[in-house]
C-alpha positions as a LaTeX table, in Angstrom:
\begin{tabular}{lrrr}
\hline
Residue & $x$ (\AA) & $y$ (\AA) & $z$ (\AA) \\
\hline
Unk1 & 83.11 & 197.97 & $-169.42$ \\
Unk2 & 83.08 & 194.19 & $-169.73$ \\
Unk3 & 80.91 & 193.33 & $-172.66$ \\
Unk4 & 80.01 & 190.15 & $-170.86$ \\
Unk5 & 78.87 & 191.24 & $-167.82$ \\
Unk6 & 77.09 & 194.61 & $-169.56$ \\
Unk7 & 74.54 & 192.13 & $-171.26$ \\
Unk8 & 73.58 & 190.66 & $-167.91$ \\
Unk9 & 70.20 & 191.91 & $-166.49$ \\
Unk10 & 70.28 & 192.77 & $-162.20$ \\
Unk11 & 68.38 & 190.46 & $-160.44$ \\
Unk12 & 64.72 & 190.59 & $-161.14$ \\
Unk13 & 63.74 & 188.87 & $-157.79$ \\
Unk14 & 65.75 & 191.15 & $-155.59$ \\
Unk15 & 64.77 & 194.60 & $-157.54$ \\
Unk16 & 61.01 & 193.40 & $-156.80$ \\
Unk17 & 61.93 & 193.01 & $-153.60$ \\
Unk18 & 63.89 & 196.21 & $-153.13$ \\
Unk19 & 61.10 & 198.24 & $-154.42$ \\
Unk20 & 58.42 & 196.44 & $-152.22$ \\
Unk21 & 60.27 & 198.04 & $-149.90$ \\
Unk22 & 60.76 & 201.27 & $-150.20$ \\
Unk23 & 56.52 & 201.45 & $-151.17$ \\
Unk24 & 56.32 & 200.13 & $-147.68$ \\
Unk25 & 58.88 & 202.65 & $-146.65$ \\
Unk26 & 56.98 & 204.86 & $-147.77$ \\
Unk27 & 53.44 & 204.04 & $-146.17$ \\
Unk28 & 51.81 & 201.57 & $-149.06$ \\
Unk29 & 50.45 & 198.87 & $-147.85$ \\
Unk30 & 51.96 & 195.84 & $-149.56$ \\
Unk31 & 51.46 & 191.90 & $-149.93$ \\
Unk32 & 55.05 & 190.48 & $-150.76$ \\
Unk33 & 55.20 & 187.47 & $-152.07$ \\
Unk34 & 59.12 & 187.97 & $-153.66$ \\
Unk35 & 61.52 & 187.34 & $-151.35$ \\
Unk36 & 63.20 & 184.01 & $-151.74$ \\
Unk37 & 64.48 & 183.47 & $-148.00$ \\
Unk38 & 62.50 & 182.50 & $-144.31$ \\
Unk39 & 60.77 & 185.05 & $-142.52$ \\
Unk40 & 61.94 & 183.00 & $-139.27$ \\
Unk41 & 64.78 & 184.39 & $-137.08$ \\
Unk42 & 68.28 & 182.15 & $-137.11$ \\
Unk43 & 67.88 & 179.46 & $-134.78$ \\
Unk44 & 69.21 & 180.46 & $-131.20$ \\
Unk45 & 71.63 & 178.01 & $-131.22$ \\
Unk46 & 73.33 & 179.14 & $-134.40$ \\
Unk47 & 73.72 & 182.50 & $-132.73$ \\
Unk48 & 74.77 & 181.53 & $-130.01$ \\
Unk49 & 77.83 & 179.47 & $-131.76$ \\
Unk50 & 79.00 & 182.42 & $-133.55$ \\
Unk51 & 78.57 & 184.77 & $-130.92$ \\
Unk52 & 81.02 & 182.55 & $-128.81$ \\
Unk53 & 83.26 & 182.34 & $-131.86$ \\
Unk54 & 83.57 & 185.96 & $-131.46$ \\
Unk55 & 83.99 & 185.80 & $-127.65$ \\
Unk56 & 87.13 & 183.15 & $-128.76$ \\
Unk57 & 88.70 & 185.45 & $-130.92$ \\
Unk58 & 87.62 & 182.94 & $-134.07$ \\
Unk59 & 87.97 & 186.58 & $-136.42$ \\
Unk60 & 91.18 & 185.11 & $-138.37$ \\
Unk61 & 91.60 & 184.48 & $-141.99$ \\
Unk62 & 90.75 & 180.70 & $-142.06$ \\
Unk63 & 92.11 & 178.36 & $-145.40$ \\
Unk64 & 90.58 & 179.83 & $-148.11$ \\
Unk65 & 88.40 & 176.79 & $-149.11$ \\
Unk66 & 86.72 & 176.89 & $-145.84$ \\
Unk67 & 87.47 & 175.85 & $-141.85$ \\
Unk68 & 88.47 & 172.68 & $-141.27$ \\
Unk69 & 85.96 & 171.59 & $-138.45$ \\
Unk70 & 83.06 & 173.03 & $-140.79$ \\
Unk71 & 84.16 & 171.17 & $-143.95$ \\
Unk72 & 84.37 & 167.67 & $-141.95$ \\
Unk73 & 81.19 & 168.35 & $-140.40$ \\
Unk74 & 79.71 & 169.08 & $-144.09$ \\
Unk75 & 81.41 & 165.72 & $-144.98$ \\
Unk76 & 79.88 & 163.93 & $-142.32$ \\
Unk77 & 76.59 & 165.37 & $-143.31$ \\
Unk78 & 76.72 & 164.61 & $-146.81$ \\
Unk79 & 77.22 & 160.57 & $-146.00$ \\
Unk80 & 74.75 & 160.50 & $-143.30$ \\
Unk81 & 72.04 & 162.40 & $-144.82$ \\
Unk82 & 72.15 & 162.11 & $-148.27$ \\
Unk83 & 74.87 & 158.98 & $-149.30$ \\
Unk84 & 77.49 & 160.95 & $-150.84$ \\
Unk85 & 80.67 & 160.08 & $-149.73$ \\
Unk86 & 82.82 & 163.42 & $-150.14$ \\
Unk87 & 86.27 & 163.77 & $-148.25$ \\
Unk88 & 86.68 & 167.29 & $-146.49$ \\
Unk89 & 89.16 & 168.49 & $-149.12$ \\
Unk90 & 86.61 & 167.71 & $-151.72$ \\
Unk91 & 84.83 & 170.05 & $-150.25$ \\
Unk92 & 84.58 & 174.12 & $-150.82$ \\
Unk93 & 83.00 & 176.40 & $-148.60$ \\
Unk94 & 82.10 & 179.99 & $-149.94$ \\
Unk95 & 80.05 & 182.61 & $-149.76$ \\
Unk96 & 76.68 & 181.37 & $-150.07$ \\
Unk97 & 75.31 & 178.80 & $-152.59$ \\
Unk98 & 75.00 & 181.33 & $-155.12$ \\
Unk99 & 78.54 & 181.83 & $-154.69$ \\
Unk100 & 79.17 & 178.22 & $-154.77$ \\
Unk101 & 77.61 & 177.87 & $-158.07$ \\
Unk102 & 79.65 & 180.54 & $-159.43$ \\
Unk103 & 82.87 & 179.47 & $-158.75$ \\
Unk104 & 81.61 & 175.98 & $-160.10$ \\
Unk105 & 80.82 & 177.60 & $-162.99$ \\
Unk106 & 84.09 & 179.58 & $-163.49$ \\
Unk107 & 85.82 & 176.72 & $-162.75$ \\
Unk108 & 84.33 & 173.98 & $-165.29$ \\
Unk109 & 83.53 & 176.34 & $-168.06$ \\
Unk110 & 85.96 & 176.95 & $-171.05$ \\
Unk111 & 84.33 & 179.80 & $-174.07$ \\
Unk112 & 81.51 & 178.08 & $-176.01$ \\
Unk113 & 81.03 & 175.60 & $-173.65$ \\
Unk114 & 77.27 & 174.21 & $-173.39$ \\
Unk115 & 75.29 & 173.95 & $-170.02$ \\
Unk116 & 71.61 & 172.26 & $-169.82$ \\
Unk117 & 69.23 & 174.45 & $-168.14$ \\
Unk118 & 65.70 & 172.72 & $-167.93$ \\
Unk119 & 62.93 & 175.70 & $-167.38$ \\
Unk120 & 61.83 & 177.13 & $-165.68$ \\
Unk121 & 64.75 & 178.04 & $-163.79$ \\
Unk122 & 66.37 & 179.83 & $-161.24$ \\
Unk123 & 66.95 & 183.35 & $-162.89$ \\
Unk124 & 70.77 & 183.23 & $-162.02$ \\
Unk125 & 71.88 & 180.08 & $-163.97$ \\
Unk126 & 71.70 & 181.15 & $-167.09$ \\
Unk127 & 73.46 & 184.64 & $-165.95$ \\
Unk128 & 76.46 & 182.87 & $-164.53$ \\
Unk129 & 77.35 & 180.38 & $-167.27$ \\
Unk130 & 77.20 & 183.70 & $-169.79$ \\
Unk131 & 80.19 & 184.94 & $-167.32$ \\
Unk132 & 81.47 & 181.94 & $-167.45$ \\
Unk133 & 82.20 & 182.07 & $-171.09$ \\
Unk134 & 79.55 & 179.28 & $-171.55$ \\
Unk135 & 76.41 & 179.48 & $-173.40$ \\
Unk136 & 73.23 & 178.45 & $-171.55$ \\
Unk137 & 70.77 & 175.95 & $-173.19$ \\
Unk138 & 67.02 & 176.40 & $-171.89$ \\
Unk139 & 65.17 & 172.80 & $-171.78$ \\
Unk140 & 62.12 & 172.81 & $-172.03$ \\
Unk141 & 59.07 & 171.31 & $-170.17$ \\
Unk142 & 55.51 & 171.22 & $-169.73$ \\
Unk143 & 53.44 & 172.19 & $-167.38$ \\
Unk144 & 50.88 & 169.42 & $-167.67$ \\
Unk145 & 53.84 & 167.06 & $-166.48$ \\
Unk146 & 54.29 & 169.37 & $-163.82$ \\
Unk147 & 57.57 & 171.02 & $-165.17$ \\
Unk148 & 59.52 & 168.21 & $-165.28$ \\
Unk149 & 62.39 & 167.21 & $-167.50$ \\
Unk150 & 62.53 & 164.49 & $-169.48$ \\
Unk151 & 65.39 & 162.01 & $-170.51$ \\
Unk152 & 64.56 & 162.25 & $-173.88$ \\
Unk153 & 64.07 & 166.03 & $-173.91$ \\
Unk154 & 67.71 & 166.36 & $-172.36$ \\
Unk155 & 69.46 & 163.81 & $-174.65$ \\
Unk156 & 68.01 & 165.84 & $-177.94$ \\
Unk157 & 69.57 & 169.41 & $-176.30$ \\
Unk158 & 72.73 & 167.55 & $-176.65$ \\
Unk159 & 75.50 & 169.11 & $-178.88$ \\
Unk160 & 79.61 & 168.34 & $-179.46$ \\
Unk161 & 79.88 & 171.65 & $-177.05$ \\
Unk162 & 77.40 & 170.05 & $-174.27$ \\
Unk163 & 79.29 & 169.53 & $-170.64$ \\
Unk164 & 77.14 & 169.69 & $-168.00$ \\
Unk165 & 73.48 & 169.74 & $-166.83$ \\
Unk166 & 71.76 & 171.40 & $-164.00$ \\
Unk167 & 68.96 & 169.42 & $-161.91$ \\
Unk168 & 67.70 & 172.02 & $-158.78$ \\
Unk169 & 65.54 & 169.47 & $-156.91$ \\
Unk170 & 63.73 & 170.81 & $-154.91$ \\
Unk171 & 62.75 & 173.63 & $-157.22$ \\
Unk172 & 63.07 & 177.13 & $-157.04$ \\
Unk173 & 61.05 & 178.65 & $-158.81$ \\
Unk174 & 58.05 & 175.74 & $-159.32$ \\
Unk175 & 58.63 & 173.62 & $-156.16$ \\
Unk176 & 58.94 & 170.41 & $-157.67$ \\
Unk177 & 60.58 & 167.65 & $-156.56$ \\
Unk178 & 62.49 & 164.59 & $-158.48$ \\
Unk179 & 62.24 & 160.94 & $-157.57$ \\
Unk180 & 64.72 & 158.78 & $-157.40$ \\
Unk181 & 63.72 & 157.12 & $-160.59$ \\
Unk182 & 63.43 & 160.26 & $-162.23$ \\
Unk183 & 66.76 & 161.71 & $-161.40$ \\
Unk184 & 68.30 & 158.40 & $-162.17$ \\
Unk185 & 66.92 & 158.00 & $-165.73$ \\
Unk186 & 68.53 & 161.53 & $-165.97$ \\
Unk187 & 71.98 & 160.30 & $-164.30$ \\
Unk188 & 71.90 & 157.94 & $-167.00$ \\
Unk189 & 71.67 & 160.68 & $-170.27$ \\
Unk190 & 74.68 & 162.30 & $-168.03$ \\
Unk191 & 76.85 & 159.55 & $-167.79$ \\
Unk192 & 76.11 & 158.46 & $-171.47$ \\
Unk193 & 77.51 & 161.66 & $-172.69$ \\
Unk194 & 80.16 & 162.51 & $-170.42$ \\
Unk195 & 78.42 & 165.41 & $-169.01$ \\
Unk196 & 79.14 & 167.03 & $-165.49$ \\
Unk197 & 75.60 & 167.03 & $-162.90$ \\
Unk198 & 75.56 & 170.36 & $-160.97$ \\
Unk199 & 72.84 & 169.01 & $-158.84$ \\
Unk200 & 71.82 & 172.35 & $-156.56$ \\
Unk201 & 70.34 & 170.78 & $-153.49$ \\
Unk202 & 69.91 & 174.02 & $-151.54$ \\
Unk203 & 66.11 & 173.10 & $-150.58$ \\
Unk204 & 66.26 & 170.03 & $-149.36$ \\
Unk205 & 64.95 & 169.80 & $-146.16$ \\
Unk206 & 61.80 & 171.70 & $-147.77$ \\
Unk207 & 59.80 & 168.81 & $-148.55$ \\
Unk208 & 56.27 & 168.09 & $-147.82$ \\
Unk209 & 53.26 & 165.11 & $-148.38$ \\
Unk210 & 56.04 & 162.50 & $-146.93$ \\
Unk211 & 58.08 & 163.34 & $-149.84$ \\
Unk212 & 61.77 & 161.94 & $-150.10$ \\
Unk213 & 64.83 & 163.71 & $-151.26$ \\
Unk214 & 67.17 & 162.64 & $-153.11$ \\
Unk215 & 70.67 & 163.19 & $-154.22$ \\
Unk216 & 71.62 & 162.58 & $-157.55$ \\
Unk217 & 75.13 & 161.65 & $-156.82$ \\
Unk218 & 74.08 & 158.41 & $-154.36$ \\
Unk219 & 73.47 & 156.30 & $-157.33$ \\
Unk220 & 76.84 & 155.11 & $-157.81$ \\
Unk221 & 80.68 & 156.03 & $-157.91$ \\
Unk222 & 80.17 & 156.73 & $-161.80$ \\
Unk223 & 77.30 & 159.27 & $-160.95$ \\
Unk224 & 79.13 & 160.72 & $-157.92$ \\
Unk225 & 82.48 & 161.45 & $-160.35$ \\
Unk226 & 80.34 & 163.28 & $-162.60$ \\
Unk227 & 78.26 & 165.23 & $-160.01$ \\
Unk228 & 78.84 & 168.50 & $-158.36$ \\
Unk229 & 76.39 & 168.72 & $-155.38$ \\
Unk230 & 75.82 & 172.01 & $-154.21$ \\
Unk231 & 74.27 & 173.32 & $-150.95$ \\
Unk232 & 74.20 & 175.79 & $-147.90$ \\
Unk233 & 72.71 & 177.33 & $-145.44$ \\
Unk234 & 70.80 & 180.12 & $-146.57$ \\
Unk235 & 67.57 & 178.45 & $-146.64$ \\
Unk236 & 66.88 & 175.57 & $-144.36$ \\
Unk237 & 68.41 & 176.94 & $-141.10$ \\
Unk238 & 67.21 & 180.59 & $-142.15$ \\
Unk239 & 70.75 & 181.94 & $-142.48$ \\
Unk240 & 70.24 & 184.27 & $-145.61$ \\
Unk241 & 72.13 & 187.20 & $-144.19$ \\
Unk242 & 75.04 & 184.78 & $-142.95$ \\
Unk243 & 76.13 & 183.74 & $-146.57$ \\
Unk244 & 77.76 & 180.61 & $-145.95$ \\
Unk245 & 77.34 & 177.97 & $-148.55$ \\
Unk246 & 79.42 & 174.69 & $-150.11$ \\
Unk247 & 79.59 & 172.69 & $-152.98$ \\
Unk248 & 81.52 & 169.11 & $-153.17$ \\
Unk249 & 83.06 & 167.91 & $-156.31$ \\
Unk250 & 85.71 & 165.34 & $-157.67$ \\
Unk251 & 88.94 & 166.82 & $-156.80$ \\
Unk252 & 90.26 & 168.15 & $-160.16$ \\
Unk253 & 87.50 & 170.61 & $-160.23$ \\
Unk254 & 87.53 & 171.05 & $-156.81$ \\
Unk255 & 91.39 & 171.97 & $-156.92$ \\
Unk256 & 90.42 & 174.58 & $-159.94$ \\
Unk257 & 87.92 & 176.15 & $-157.64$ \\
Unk258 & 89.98 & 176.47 & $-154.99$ \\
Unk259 & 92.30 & 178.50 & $-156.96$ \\
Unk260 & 89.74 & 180.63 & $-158.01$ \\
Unk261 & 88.60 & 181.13 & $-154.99$ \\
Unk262 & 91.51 & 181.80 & $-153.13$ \\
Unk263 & 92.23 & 184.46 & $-155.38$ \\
Unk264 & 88.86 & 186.32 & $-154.90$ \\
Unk265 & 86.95 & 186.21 & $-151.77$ \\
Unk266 & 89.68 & 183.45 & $-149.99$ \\
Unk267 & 87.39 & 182.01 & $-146.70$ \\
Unk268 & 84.35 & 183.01 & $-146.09$ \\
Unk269 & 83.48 & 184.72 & $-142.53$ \\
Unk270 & 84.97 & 183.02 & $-139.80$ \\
Unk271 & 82.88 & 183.37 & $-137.10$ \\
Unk272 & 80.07 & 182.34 & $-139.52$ \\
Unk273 & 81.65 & 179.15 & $-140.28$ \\
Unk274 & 81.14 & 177.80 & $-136.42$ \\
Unk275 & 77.43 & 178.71 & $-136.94$ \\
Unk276 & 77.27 & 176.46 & $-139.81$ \\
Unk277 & 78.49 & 173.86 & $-137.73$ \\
Unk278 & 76.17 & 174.30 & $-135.00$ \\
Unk279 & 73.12 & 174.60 & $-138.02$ \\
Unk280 & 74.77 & 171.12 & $-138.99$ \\
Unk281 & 75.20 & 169.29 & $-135.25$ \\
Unk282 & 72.09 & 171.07 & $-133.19$ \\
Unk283 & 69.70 & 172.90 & $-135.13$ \\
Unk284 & 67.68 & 169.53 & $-136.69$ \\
Unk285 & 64.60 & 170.70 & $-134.16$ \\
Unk286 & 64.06 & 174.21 & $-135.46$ \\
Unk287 & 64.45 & 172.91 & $-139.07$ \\
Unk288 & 61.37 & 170.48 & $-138.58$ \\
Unk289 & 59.12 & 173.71 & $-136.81$ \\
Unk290 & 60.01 & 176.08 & $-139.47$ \\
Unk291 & 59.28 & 173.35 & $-142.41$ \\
Unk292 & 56.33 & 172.05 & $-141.01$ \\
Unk293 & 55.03 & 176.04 & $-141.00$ \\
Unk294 & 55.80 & 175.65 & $-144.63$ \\
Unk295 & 54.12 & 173.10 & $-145.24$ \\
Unk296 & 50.69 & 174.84 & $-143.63$ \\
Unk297 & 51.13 & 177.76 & $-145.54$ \\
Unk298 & 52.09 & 175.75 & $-148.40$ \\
Unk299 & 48.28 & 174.25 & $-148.44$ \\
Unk300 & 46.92 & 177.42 & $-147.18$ \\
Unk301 & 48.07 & 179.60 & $-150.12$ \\
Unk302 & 47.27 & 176.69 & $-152.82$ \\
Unk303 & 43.95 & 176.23 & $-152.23$ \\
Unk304 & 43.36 & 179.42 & $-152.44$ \\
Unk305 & 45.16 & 180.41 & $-155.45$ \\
Unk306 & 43.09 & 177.15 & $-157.01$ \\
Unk307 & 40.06 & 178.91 & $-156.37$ \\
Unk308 & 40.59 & 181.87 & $-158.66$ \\
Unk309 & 39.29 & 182.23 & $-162.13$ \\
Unk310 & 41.72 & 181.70 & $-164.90$ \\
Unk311 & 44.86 & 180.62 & $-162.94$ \\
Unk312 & 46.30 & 177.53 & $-163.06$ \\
Unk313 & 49.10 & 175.80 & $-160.47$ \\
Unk314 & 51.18 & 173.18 & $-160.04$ \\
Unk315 & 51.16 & 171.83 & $-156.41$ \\
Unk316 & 54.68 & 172.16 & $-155.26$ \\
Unk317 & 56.05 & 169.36 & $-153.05$ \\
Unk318 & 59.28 & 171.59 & $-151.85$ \\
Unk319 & 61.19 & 175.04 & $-151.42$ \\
Unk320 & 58.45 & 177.75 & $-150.55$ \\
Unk321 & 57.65 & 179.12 & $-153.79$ \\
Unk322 & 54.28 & 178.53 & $-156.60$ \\
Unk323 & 54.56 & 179.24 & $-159.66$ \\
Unk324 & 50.59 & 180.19 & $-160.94$ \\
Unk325 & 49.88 & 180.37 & $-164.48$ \\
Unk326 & 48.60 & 183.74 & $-165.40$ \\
Unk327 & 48.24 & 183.35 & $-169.29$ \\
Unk328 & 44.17 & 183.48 & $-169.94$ \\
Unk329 & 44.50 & 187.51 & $-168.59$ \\
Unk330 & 46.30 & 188.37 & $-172.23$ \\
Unk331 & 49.52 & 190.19 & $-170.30$ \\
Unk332 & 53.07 & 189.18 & $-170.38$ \\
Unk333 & 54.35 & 188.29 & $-166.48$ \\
Unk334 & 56.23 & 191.31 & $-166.57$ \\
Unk335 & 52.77 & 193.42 & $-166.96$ \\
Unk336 & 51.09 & 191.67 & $-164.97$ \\
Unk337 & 53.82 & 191.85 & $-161.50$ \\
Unk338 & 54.19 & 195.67 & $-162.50$ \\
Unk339 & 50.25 & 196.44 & $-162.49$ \\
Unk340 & 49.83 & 193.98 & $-159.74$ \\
Unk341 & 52.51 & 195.71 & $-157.56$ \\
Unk342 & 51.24 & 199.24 & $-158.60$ \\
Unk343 & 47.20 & 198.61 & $-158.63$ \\
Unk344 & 47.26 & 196.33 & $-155.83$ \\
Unk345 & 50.29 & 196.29 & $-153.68$ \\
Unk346 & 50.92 & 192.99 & $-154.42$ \\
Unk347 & 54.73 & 192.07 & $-154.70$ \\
Unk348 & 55.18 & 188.55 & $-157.07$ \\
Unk349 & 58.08 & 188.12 & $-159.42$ \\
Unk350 & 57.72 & 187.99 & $-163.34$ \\
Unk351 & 58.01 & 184.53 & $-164.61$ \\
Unk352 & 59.68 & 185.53 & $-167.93$ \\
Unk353 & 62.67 & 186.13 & $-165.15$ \\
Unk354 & 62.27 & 182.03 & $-165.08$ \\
Unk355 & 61.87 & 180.98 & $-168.63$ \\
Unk356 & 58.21 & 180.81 & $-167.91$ \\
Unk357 & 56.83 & 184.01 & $-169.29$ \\
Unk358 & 53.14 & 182.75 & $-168.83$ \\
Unk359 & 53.41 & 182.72 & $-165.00$ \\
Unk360 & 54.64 & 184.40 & $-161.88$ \\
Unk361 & 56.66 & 183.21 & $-158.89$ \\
Unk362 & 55.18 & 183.32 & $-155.43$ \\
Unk363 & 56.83 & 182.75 & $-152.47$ \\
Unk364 & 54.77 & 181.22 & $-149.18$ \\
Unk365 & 57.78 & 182.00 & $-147.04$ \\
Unk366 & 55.79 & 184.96 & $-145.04$ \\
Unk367 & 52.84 & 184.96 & $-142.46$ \\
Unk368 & 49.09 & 183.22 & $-143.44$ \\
Unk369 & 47.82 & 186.86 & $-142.88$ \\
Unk370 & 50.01 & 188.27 & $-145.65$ \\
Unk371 & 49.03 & 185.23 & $-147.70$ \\
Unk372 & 45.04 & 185.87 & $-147.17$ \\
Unk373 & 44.94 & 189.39 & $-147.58$ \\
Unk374 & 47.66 & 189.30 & $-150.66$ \\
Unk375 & 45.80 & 186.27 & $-152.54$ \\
Unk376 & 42.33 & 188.28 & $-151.89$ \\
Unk377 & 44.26 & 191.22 & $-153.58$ \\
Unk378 & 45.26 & 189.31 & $-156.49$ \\
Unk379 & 41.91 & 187.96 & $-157.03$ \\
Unk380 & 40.09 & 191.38 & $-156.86$ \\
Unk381 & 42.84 & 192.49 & $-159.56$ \\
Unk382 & 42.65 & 189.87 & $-162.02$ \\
Unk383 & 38.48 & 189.86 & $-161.96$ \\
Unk384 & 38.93 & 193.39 & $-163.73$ \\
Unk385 & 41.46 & 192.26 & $-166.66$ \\
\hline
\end{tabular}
């Protein structure tokens, strides 16, 4: 077996999930809180694209980096919504952001290679740069400044085998968002020391309180030649099970990942692809109902997390997911999600999965009734530790 990829734990999010499940399956009743994706339909218009894709006979191998028409509406996009100015053959479309981020990482990566990873993190980072070849560098934070990372903390992770930096803004798993000053004093530590941005943007319509996002790259043609800017569809337009996502890059890498690419999955679904472009041209109305359901659950769930005994939480002002401190019960996350899940059929994810061992990851993308009666549960279970 590869002695690589044998080191690399399965996904903890999606085996919480999967056994969540099958308890369910099996007649428990259970409070998830894992699942990282919208418990909204696809948008009808989205369907309805790709079903008369179908009816057109669009089921052909397109280029392997992606359809045209998709990858000049993803340009378009990118200027008009975020100030990145991207050509379509700078950009790759692939199978899902996750995917995206892969090949990004494949691509850049030669063995020993450094990557930034401020925590906590999304649990598949660190997994792919190990594939990679590369070795993953945790960055720490506090949570008393909210989880954010600081300038100075990235400049002293910093090595002779440092390339690159990840910045997920919006957050998954904390919810955070960086401002514009923020990501720019962290732009600047970047272009300082040379290092690529892989700025994963994949929640950025999830933003709440009148809270702006912004894209690293837009800060100038230096930043942009550094910065990868990854994205999809996944999450915004609800389009988990459609795995369709993109990244855009300067065109060396972008030519490198194309390779790659071509020689692995080559284009992602076809009749997919003309979904994505309706999710880009039509779907901005069902983007703004689903978010601003977010955004009520969002409050609902805080306050009454905030209200129990011992736990601690950062107010998120993106994605769908909190991250509660569950340190003062004296169990590691892992403990605590299994004995939660078994005593109380409650599903959360471990924060050690995160780089935040002292916490748990809970995700407000389901109903307010599953929210109530789960938060209840977890209060009745963690008055008995």
């Amino acid at each position: 077996m590869n002695k690589i990829i044998e080191t690399i734990p399965p996904s903890v999010s999606l085996s919480i999930t999967s056994k969540a499940k099958a308890l369910v399956a099996a007649g428990e009743s259970v409070c998830s809180f894992a699942a990282g994706e919208p418990d909204f339909d696809t948008p009808a218009v989205i369907k309805a694209a790709a079903a008369e894709a179908l009816e057109r006979g669009e089921t052909k191998y397109t280029p392997a980096s992606g359809a045209v028409k998709l990858r000049e509406a993803i340009a378009e996009k990118l200027e008009r919504e975020n100030g990145l100015v991207y050509t379509p053959q700078q950009i790759i479309v692939s199978n899902g952001a996750k995917h995206s981020l892969f090949n990004v990482f494949m691509a850049m990566l030669n063995p020993g290679d450094e990557v930034l990873i401020p925590a906590p993190y999304w649990l598949s980072y660190p997994e792919m740069v190990k594939i990679a070849g590369g070795v993953p560098v945790v960055v720490e934070t506090e949570e008393a400044r909210d989880f954010k990372v600081t300038p100075e903390a990235v400049e002293a992770s910093i090595t002779d085998q440092t390339v690159a930096i990840v910045i997920n803004t919006p957050s998954n798993p904390i919810g955070i968002v960086y401002s514009g000053e923020e990501l720019s004093a962290l732009a600047d530590v970047a272009l300082k020391h040379n290092l690529w941005i892989i700025s994963d943007e994949i929640y950025e319509k999830m933003v709440y309180d009148n809270v702006e996002h912004v894209s690293v790259g837009s800060f100038s043609d230096d930043v942009l030649a550094r910065t990868v800017t990854v994205n999809g569809f996944s999450k915004a337009y609800s389009m988990t099970g459609w795995r369709l996502g993109y990244f855009a890059a300067p065109m060396p890498l972008v030519k490198v990942a194309g390779t790659l690419q071509s020689h692995s999955t080559s284009g992602p679904n076809t009749f997919a692809q003309f979904g994505g472009v309706a999710a880009l041209t039509s779907a901005a109305s069902d983007v703004a109902e689903m978010v601003a359901a977010f955004s009520d659950r969002r409050e609902f769930m805080y306050e009454r997390l905030s209200a129990i005994d011992g736990v601690t939480c950062v107010n998120p002002q993106g994605a769908f997911y909190m991250l509660p401190n569950i340190a003062s019960f004296g169990v590691d996350s892992v403990t605590f999600a299994s004995r939660l899940l078994e005593e109380a059929g409650v599903a959360v994810v471990p924060g050690a999965a995160f780089g935040a061992d002292g916490n748990v990851r809970m995700s407000y993308a389901c109903s307010k009734e599953n929210i109530e009666e789960g938060v209840s549960r977890l209060a009745a279970f963690v008055a008995k530790l």
